[in-house]
Backbone as CSV, one residue per row, in Angstrom:
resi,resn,N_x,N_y,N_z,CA_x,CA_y,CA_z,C_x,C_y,C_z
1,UNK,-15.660,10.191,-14.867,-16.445,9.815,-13.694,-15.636,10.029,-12.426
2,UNK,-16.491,10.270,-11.374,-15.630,10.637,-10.181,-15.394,9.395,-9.357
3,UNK,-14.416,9.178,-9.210,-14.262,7.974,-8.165,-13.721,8.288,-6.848
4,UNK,-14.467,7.450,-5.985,-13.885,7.462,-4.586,-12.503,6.584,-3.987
5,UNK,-11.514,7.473,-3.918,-10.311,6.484,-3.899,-9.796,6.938,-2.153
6,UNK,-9.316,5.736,-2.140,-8.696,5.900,-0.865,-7.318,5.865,-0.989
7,UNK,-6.380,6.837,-0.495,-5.222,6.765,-0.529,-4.435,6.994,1.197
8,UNK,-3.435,5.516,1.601,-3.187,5.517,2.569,-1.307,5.832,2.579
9,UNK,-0.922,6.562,4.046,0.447,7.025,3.655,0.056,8.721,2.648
10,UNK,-0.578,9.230,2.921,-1.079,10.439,2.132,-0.152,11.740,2.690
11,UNK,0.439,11.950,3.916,0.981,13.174,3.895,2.523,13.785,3.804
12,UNK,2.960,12.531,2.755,4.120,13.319,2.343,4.767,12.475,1.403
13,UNK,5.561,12.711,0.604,6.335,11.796,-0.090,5.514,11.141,-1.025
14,UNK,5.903,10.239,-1.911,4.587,9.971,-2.490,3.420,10.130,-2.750
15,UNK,2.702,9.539,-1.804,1.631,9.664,-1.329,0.666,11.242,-1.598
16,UNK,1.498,12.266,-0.763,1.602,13.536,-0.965,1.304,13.811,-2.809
17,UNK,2.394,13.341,-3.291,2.560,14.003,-4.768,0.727,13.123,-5.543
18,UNK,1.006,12.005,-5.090,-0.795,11.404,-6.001,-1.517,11.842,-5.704
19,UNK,-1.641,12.506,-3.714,-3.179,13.086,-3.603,-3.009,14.689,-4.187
20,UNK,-2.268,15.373,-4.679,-2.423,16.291,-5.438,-2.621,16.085,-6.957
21,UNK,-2.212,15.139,-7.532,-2.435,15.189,-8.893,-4.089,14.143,-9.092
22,UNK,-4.513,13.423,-7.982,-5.365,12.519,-8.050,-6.900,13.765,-7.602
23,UNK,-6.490,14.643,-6.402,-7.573,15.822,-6.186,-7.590,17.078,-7.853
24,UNK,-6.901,17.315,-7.855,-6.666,17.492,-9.313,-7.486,17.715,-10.346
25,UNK,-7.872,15.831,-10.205,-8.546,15.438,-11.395,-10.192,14.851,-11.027
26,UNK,-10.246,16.084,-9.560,-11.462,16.018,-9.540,-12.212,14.768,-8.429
27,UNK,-11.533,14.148,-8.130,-12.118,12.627,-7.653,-11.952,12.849,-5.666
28,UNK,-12.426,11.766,-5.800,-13.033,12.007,-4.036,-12.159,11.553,-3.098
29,UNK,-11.221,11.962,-2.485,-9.881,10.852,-1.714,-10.538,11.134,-0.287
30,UNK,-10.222,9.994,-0.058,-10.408,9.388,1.673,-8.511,9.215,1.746
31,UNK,-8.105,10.380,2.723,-7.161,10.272,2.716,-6.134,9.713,4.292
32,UNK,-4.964,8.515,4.181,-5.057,8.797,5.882,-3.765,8.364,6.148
33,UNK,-3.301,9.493,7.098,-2.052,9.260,7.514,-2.379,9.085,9.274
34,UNK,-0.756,9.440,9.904,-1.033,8.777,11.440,-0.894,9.449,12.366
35,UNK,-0.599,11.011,11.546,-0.155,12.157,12.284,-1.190,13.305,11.976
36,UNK,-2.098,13.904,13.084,-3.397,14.243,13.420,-2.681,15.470,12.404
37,UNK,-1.704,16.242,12.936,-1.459,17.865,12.734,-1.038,17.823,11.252
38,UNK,-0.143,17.030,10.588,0.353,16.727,8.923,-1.058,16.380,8.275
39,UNK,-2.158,15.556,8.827,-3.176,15.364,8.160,-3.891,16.110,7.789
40,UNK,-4.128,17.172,8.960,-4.954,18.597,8.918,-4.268,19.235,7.713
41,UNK,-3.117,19.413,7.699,-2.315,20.666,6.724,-2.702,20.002,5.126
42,UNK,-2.754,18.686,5.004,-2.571,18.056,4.179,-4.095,18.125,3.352
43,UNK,-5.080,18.026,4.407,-6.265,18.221,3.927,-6.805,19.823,3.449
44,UNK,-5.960,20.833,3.971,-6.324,22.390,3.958,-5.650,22.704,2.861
45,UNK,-4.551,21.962,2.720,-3.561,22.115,1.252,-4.142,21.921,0.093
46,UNK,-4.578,20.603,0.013,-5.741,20.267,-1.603,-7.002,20.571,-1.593
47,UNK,-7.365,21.323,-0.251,-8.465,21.864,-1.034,-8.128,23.867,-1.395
48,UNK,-7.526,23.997,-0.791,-6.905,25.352,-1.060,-6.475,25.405,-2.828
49,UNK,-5.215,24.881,-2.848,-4.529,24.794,-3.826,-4.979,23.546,-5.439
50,UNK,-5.956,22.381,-4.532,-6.078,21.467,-5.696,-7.539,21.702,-6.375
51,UNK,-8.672,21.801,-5.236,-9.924,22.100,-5.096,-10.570,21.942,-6.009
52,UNK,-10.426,20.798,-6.526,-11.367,19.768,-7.400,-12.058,18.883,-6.911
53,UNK,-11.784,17.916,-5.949,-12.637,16.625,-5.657,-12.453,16.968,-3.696
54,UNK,-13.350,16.328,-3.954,-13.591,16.131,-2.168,-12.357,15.683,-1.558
55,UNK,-12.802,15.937,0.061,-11.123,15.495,0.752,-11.592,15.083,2.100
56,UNK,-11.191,14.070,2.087,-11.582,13.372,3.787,-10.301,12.959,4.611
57,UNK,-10.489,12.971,5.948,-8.921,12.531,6.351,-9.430,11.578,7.370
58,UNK,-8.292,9.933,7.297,-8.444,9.640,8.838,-7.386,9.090,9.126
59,UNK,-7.596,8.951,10.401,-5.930,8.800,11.442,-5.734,7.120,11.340
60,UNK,-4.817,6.640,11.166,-4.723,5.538,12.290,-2.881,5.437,11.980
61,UNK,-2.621,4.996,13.007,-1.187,4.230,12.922,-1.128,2.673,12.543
62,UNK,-0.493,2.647,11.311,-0.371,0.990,10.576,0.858,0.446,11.558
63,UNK,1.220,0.403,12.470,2.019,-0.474,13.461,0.621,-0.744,14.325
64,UNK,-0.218,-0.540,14.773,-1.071,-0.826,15.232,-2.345,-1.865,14.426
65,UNK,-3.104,-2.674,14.641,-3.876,-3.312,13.740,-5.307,-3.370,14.108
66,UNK,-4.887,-3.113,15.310,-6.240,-2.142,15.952,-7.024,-1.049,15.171
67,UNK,-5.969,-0.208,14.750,-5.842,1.167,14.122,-6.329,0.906,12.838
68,UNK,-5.759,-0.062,12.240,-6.280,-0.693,10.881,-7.837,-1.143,10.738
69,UNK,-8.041,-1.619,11.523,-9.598,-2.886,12.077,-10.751,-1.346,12.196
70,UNK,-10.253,-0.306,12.966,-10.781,1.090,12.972,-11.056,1.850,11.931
71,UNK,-10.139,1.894,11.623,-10.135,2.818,9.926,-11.227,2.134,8.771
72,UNK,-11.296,0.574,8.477,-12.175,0.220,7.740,-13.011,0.037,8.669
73,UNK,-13.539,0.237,9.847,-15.120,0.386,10.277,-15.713,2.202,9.646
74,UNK,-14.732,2.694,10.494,-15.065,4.196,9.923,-15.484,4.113,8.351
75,UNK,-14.368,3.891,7.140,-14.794,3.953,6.287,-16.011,2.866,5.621
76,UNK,-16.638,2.011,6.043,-17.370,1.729,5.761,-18.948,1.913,5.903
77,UNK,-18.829,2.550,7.532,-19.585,3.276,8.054,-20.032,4.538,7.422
78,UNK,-19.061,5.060,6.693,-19.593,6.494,5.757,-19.967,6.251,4.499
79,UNK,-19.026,5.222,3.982,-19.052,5.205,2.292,-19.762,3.968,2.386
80,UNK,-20.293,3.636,0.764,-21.193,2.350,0.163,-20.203,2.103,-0.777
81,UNK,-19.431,2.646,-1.458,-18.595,2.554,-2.417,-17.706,2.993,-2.296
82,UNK,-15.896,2.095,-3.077,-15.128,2.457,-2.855,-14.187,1.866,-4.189
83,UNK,-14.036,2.818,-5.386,-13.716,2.459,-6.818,-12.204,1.969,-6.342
84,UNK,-11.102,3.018,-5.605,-9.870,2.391,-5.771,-9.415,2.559,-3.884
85,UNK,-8.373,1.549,-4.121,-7.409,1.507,-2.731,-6.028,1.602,-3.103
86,UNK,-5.614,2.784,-2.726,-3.580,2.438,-3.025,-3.444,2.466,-1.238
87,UNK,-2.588,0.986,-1.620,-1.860,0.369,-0.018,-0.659,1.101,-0.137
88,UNK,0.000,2.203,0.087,1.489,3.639,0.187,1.505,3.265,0.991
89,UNK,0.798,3.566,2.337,1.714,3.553,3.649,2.890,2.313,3.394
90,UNK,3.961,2.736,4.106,5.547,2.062,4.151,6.338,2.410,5.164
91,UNK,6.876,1.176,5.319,8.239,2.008,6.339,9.248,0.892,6.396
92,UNK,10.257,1.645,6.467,11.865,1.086,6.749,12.861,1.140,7.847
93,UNK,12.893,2.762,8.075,14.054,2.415,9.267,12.981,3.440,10.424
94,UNK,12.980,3.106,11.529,12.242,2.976,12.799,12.976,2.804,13.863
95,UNK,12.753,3.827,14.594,13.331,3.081,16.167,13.026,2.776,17.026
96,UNK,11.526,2.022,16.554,10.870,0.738,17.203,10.522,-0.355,16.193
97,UNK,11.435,-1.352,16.081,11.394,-2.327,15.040,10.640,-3.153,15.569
98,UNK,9.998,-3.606,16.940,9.420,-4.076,17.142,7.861,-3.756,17.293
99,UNK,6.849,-4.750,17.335,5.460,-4.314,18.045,5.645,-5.083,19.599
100,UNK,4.532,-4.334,20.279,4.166,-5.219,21.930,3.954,-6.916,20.984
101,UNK,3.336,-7.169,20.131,3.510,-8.726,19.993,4.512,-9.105,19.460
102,UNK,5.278,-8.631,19.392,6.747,-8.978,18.976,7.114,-9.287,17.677
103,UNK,6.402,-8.339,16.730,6.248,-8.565,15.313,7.290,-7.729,14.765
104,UNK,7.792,-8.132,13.499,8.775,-7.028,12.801,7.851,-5.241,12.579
105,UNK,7.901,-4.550,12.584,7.036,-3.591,11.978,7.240,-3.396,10.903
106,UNK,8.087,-3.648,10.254,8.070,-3.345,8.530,6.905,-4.388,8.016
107,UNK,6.688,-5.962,8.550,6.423,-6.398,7.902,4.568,-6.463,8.215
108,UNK,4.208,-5.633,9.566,3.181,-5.021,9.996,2.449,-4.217,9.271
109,UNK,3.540,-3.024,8.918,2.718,-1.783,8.118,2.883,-2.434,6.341
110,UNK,4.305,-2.551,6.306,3.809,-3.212,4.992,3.168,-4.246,3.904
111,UNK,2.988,-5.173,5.115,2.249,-6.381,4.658,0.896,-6.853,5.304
112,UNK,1.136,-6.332,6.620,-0.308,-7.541,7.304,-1.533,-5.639,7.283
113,UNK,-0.476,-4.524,7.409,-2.134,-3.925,7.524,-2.797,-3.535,6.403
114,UNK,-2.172,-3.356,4.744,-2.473,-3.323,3.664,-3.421,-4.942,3.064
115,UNK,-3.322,-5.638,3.925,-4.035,-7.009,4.026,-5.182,-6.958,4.248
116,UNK,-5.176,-6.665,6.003,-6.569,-6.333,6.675,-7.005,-5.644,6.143
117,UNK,-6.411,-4.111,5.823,-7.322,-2.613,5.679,-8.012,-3.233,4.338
118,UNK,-7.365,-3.781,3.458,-8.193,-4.570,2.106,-9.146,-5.500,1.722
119,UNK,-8.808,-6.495,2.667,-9.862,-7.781,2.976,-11.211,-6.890,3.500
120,UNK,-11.086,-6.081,4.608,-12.404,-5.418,5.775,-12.904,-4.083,4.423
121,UNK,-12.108,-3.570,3.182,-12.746,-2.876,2.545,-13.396,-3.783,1.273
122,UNK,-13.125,-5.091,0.732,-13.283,-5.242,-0.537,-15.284,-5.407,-0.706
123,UNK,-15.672,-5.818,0.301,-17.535,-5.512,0.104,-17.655,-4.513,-0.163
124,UNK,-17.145,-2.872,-0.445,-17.396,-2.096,-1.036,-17.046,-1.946,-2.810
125,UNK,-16.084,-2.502,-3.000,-15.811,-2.735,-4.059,-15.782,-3.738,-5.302
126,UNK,-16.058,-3.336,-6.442,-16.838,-4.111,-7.826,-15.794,-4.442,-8.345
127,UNK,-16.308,-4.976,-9.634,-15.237,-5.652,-10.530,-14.377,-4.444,-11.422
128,UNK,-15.212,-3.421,-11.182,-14.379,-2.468,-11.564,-13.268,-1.787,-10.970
129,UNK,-13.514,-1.893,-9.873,-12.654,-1.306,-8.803,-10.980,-2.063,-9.221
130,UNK,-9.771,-0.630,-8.142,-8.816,-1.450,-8.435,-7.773,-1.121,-6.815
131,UNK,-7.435,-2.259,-6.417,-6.771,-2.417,-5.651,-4.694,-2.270,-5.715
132,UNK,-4.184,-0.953,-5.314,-3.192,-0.852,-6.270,-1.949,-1.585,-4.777
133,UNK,-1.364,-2.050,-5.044,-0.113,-2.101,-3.957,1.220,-1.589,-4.042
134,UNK,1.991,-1.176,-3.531,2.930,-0.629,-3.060,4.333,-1.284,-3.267
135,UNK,4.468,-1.835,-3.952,5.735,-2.668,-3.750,7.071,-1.886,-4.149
136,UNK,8.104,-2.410,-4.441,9.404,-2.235,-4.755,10.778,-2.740,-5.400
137,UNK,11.211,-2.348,-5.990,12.746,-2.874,-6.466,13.457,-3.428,-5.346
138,UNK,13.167,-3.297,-4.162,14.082,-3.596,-3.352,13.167,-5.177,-2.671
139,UNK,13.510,-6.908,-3.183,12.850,-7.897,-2.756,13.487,-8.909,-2.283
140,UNK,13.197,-9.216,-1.683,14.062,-10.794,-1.247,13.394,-11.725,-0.575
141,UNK,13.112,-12.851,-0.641,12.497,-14.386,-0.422,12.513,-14.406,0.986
142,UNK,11.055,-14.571,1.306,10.376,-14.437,2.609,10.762,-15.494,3.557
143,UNK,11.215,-14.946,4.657,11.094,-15.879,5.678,10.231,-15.716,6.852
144,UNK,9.469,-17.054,6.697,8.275,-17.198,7.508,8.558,-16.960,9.295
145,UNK,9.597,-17.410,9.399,10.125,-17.078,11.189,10.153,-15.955,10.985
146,UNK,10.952,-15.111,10.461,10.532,-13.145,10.527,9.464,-13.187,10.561
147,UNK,8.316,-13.500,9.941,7.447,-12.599,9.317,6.652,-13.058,10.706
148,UNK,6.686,-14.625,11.411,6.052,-14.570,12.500,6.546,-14.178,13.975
149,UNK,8.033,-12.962,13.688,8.475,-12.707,14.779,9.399,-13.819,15.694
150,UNK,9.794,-14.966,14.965,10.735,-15.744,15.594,11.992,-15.590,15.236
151,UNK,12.403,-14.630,14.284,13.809,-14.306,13.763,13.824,-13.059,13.531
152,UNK,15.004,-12.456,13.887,15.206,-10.992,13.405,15.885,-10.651,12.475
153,UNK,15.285,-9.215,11.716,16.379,-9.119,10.565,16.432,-7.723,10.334
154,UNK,18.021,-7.271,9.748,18.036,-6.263,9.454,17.123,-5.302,8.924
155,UNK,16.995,-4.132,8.959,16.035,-3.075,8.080,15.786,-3.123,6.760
156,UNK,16.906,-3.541,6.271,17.211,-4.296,5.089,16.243,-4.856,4.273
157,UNK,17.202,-5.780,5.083,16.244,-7.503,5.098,14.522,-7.456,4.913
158,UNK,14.531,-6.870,6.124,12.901,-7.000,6.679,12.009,-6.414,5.568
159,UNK,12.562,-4.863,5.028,11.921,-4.142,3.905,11.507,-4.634,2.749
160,UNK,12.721,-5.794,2.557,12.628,-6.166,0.897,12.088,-7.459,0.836
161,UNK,11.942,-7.962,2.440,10.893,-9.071,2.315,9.472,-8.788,2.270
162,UNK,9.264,-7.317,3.213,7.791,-7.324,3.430,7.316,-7.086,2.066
163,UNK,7.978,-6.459,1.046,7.681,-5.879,0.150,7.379,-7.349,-1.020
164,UNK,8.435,-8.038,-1.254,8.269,-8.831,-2.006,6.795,-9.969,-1.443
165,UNK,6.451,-9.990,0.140,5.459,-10.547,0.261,4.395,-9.989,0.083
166,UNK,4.436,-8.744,-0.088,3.143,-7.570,-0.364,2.409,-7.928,-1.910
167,UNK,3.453,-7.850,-2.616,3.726,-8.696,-4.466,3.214,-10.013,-4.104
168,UNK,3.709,-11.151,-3.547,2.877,-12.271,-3.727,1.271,-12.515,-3.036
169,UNK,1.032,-11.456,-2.428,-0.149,-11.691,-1.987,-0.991,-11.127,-2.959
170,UNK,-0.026,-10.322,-3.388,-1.683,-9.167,-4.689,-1.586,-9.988,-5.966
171,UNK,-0.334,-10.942,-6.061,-0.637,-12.391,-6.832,-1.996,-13.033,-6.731
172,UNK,-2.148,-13.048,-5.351,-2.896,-14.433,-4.977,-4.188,-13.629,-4.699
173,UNK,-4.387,-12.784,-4.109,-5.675,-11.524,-4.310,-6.219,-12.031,-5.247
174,UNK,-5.317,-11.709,-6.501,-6.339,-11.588,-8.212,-6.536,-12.728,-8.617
175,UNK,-5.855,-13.926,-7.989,-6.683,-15.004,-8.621,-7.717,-15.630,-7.599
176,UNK,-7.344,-14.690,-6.738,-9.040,-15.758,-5.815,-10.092,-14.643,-6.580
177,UNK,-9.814,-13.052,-6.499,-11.260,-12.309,-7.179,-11.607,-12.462,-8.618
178,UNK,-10.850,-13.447,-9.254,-10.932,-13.207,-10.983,-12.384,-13.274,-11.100
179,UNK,-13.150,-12.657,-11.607,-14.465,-12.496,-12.260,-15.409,-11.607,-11.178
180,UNK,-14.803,-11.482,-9.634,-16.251,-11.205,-8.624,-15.153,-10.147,-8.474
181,UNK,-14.338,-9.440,-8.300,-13.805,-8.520,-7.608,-12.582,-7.399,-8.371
182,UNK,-12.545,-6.487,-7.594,-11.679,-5.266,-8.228,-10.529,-5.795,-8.456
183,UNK,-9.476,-5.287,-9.772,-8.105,-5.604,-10.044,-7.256,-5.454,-8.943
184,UNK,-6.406,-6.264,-8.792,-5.360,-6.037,-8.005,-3.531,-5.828,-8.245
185,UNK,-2.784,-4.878,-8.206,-1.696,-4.633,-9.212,-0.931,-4.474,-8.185
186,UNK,0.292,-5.207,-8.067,1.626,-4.314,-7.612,2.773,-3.270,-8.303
187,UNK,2.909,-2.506,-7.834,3.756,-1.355,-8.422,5.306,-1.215,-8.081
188,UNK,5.823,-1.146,-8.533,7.116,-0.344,-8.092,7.325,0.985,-8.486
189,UNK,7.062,1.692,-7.528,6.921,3.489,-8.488,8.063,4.067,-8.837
190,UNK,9.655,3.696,-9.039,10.585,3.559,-8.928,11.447,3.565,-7.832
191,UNK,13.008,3.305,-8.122,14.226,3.380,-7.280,14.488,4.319,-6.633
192,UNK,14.623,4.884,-5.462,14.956,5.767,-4.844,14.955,7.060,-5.330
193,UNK,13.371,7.442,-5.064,12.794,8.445,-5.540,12.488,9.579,-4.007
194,UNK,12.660,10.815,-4.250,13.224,11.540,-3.009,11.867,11.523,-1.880
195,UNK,11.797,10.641,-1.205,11.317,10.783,0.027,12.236,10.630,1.120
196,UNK,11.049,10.585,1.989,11.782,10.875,3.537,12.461,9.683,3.834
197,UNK,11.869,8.583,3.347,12.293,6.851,3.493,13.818,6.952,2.979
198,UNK,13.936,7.228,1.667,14.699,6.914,1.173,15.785,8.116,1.713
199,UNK,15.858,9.352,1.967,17.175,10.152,2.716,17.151,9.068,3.865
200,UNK,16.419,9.049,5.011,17.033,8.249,5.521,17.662,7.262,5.585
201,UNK,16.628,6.532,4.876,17.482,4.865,4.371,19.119,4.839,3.723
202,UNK,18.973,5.472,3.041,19.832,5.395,1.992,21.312,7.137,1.891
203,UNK,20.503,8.098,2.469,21.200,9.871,2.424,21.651,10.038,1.135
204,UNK,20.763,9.766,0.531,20.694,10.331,-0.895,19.312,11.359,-0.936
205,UNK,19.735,12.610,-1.731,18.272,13.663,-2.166,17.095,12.943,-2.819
206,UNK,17.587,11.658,-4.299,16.782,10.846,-4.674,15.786,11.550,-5.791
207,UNK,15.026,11.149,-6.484,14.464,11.409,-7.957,13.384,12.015,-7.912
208,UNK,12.858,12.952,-8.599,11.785,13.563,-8.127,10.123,12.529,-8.478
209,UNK,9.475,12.874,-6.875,8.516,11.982,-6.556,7.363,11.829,-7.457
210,UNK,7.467,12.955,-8.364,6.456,12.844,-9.239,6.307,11.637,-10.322
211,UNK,7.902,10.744,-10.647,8.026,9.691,-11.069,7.029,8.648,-10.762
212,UNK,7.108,8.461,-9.319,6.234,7.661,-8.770,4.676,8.053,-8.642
213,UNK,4.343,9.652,-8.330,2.822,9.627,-8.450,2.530,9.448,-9.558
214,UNK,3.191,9.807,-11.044,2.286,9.891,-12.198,2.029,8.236,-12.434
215,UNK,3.180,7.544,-12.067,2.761,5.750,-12.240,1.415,5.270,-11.489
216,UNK,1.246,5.653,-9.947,0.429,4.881,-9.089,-0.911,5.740,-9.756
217,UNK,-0.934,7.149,-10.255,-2.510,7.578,-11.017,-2.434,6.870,-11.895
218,UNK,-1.932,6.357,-12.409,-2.040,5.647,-14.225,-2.000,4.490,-13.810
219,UNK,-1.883,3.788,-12.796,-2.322,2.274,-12.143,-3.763,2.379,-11.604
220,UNK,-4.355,3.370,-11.039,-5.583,3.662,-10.208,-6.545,3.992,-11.204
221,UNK,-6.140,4.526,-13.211,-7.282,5.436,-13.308,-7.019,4.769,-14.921
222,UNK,-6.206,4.705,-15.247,-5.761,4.437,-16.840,-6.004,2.787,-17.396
223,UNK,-6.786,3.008,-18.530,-7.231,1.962,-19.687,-5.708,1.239,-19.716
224,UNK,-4.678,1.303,-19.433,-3.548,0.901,-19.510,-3.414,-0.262,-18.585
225,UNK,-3.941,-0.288,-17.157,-3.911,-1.346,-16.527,-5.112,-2.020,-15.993
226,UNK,-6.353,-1.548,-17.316,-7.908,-2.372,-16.898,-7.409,-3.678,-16.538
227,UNK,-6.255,-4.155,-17.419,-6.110,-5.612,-17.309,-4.987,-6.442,-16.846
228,UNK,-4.371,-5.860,-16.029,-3.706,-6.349,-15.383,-3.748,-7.193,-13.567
229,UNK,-4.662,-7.393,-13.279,-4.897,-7.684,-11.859,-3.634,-9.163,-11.943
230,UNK,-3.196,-9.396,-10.850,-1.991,-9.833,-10.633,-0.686,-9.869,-10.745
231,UNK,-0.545,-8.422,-11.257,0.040,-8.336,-12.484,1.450,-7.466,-11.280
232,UNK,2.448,-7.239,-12.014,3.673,-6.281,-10.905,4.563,-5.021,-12.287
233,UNK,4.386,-3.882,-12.079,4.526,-3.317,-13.200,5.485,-2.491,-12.044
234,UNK,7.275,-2.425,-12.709,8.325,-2.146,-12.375,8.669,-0.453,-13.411
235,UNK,7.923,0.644,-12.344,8.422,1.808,-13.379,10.066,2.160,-13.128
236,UNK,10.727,1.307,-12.929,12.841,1.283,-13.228,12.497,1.200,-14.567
237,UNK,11.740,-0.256,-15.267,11.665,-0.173,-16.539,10.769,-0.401,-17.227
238,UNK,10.195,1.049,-17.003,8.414,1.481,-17.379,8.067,0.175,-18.538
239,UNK,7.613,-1.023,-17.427,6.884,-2.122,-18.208,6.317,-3.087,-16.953
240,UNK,5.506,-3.878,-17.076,5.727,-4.854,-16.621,6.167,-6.000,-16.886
241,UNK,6.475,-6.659,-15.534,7.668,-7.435,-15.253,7.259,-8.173,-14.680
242,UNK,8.253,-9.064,-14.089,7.997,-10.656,-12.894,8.868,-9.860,-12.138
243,UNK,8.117,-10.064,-10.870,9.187,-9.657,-9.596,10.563,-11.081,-9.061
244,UNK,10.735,-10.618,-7.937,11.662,-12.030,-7.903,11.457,-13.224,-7.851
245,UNK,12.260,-14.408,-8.333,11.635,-15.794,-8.925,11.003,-16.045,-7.374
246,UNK,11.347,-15.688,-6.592,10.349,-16.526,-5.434,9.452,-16.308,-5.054
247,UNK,8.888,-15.085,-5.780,7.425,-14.774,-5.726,6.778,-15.259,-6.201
248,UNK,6.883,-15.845,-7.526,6.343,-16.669,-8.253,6.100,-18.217,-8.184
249,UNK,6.392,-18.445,-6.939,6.381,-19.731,-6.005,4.759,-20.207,-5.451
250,UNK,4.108,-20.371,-5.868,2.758,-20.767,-5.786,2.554,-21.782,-4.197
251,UNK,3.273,-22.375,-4.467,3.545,-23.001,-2.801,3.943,-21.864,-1.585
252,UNK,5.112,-20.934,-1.617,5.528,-20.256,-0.951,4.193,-19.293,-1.100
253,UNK,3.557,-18.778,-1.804,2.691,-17.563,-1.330,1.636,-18.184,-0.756
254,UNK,1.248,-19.356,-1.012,0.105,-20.267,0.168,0.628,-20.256,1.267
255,UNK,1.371,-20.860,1.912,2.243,-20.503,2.830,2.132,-19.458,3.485
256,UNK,2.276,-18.066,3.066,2.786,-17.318,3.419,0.995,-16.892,3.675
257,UNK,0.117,-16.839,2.975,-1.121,-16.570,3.142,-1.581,-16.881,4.483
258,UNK,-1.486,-18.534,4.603,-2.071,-19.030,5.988,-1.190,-18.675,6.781
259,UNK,0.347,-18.003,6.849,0.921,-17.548,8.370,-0.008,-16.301,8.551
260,UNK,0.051,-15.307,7.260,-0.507,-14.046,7.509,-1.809,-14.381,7.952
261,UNK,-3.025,-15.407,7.959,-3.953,-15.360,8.089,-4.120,-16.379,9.727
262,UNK,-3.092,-16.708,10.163,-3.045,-17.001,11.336,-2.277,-15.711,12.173
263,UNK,-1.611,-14.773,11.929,-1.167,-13.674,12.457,-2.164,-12.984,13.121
264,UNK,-3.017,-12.378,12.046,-4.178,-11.764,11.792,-5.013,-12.544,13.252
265,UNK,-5.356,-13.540,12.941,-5.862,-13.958,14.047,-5.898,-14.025,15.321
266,UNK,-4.105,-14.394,15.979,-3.884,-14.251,16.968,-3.877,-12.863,17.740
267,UNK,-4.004,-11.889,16.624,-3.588,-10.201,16.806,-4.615,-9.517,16.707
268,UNK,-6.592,-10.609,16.907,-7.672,-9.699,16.407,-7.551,-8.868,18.052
């Protein structure tokens, strides 16, 4: 069956490697990165070379939440249905760590707009549907003053928090949708696998990316994870796993829910 998937963070790195193996196999990607001219190439590329499933592109910049609030009007405005969402877009090192509201941006693009863009899409999506997230090997125990812009923290820091809060929210996702709504999974597509993030981050060449697309298609499409919604599946050691013990903090991800959902607010 053809499904309509949306894949965000689509023109390079990752992202890049799933919407070729995901057009591929035929299926319909709503694809969207933040750069007008990479999007174009990106869209002329799979249908040239993949030219199986449909190909849509749209813009927005995830430091913006504006941009986010935009993107799910557009897509809802076109589509009635929407089988999967992979939250890819990411970022680490930047040389604007800040937003005009004085927010971390790591913890912007990686946590609060994979939030919104999800919450403003899930009326399109069934119990079949699956909501995949983005997470990482790289986590560490959230602090709520970062995350509301009253403390600063390294690139580091900031990455492996947004990330580990990205994981406790797709915790708390799947148990508010258990029975009415699409699965929700966090991923780690592995360790420093060769993108652009990681030369920079790190100036290492890094593992080839296909590691990570063949995991996030087999999270989006495979009988393998019908049943996992809440679930955090670590391909370092192709299984799933528990991310770090403080994710698993049932108090701390409430918490962390109502800052993000007072963020959100102050930032409509």
């Amino acid at each position: 069956m053809r499904k309509v998937i949306l894949l965000t963070g689509a023109t390079d790195g990752i992202g890049f490697e799933t919407a070729k193996q995901l057009c591929a196999l035929g299926h319909s990607l709503l694809l969207h990165g933040r750069n007008p001219s990479k999007l174009d190439a990106v869209k002329s590329r799979l249908i040239e070379s993949e030219g199986e499933g449909d190909v849509e592109g749209y813009l927005a910049d995830f430091s913006r939440l504006s941009d986010v609030r935009k993107l799910a009007e557009d897509i809802v405005g076109k589509h009635g249905r929407l089988d999967v969402l992979i939250n890819n877009a990411g970022i680490f090192h930047t040389t604007h760590e800040t937003t005009e509201a004085g927010l971390d941006v790591r913890f912007v693009v990686n946590l609060l707009a994979p939030y919104l863009l999800t919450s403003r899409l899930l009326p399109l999506m069934n119990s079949d549907g699956r909501v995949i997230n983005l997470s990482s090997a790289a986590q560490a125990p959230v602090s709520l003053e970062a995350l509301a812009g009253r403390m600063r923290l390294s690139a580091m820091d900031a990455y492996a928090q947004s990330k580990l809060a990205l994981t406790m929210w797709t915790r708390s996702l799947a148990n508010e949708l258990t029975g009415k709504g699409p699965s929700v999974i966090a991923v780690n597509p592995g360790s420093l696998l060769a993108s652009k993030m990681v030369k920079e981050g790190f100036g290492v060449a890094g593992n080839d990316l296909r590691i990570g697309a063949d995991v996030l298609v087999r999270a989006a499409l495979s009988e393998e994870f019908s049943n996992a919604s809440g679930q955090y599946f670590d391909n370092d050691r192709g299984r799933f796993s528990n991310p770090h013990p403080s994710g698993l903090d049932d108090r701390k991800s409430a918490e962390l829910i109502q800052l993000v959902e007072e963020i959100l607010t102050n930032n409509a």
